[in-house]
C-alpha positions, 0 to 999 in steps of 0.5 A: 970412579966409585965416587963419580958414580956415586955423586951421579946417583945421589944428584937428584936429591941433593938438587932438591936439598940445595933448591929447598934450602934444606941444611941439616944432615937428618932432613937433607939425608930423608930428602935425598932419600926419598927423591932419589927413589923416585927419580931412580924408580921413574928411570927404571919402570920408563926403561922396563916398559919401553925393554918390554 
């Protein structure tokens, strides 16, 4: 279950990686990274402002 979860949170940027053809583990781990927190942080803020 832990690694569903986990391929699910980090499928946002691995679908960058994958579309901008980026291989290398460095550069694809910074795509990732920085993709997945501004997906995240979207989903996040939208729920907040709709809770609030």
């Amino acid at each position: 279950m832990l690694a569903t979860l986990t391929k699910v949170f980090l499928l946002p940027g691995n679908l960058v990686s994958d579309f901008a053809g980026i291989v290398a583990n460095d550069d694809r781990g910074m795509m990732r990274t920085l993709i997945n927190m501004l997906f995240w942080n979207l989903i996040g803020a939208t729920i907040a402002f709709y809770l609030a």
